[in-house]
C-alpha positions as CSV (number, residue, x, y, z in Angstrom):
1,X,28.7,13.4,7.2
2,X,28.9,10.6,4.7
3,X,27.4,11.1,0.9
4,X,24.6,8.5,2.2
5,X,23.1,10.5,4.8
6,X,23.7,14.4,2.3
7,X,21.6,12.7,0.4
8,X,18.8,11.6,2.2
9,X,18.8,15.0,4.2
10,X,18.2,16.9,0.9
11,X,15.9,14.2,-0.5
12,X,14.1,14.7,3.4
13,X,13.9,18.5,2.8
14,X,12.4,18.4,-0.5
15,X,10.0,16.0,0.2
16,X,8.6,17.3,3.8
17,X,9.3,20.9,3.4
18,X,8.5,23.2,6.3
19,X,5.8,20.8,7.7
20,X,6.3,20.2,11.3
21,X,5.9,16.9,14.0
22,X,3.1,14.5,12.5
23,X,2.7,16.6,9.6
24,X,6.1,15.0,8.2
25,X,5.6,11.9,6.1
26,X,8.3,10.3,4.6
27,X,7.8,8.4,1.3
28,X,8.3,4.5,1.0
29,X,12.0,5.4,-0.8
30,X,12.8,7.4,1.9
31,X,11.9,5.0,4.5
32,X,13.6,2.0,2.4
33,X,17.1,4.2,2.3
34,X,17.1,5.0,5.4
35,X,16.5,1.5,6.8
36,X,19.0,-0.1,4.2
37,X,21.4,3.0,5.8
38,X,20.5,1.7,9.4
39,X,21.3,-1.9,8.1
40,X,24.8,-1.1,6.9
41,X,26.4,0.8,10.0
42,X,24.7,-1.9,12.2
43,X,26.8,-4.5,11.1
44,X,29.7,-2.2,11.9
45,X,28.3,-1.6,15.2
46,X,26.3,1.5,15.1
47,X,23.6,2.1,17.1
48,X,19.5,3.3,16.1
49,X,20.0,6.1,18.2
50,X,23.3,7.1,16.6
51,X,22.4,6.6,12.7
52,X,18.8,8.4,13.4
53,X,20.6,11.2,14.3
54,X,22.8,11.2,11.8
55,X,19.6,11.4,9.6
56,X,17.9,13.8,11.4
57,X,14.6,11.2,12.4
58,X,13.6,10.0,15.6
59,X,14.9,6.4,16.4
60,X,11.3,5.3,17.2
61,X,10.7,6.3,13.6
62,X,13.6,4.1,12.1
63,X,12.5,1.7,14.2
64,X,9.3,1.2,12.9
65,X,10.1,1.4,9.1
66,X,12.5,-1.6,10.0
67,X,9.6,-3.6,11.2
68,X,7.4,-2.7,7.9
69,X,7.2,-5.9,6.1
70,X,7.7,-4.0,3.0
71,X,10.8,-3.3,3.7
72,X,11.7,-6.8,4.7
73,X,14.4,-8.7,2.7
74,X,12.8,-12.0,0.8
75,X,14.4,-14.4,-0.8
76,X,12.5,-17.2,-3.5
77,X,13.8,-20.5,-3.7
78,X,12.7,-23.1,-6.2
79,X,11.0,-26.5,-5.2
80,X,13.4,-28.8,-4.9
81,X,13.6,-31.1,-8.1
82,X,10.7,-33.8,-8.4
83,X,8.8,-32.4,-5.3
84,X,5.1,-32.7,-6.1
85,X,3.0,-29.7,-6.5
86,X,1.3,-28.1,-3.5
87,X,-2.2,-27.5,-2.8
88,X,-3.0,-24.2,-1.2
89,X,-6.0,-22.4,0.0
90,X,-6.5,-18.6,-0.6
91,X,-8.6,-16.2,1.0
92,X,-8.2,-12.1,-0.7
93,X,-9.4,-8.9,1.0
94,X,-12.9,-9.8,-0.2
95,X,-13.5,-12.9,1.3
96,X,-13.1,-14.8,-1.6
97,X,-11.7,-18.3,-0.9
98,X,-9.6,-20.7,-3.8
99,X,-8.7,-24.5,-1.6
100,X,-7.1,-27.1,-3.6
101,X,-5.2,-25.9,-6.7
102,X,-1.6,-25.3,-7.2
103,X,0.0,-21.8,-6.6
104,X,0.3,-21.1,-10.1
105,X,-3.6,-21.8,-11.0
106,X,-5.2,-20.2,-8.2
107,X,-2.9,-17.0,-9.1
108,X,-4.4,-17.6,-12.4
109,X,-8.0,-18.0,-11.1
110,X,-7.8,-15.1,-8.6
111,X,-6.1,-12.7,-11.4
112,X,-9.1,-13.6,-13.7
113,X,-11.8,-13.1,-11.1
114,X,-10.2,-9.4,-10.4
């Protein structure tokens, strides 16, 4: 067994203790190492089913915490040189809805209104 997965198991044991079937909850770190785990020995061929054992979790669970889009890689690229600014429209959890301003000033406006 690979330092990788030691370490998660322990990390696992701490955190859930002796709780039992859905009692277990794993934190967001947890759920990020073990998906950026998963990651790595798939591109050397390894299946779900084979690295979820390995960390003692049920492949449905690794499964899912792949598909968290908090966990999902993102990469920011700037605006290409001379490109004109870009108008959006932004609606938050409270219905509140910013059309027509740049990125940057309807961050601004929303942050201020918080």
């Amino acid at each position: 067994m690979d330092d990788v997965v030691q370490r998660f198991r322990q990390q696992a044991a701490r955190e859930i203790g002796d709780r039992q079937g859905a009692e277990r909850r794993y934190s967001d770190g947890l759920r990020q190492q073990a998906v950026t785990y998963w990651q790595a020995r798939a591109s050397t061929g390894d299946g779900v089913r084979r690295v979820a054992r390995a960390l003692g979790i049920a492949p449905v669970s690794l499964r899912r915490w792949a598909q968290d889009p908090r966990f999902r890689p993102v990469q920011v690229v700037a605006d290409p040189p001379g490109a004109a600014a870009r108008l959006v429209v932004v609606v938050d959890a409270t219905g509140l809805r910013v059309e027509g301003l740049d990125v940057e000033t309807a961050a601004q406006l929303v942050a201020r209104l918080r």
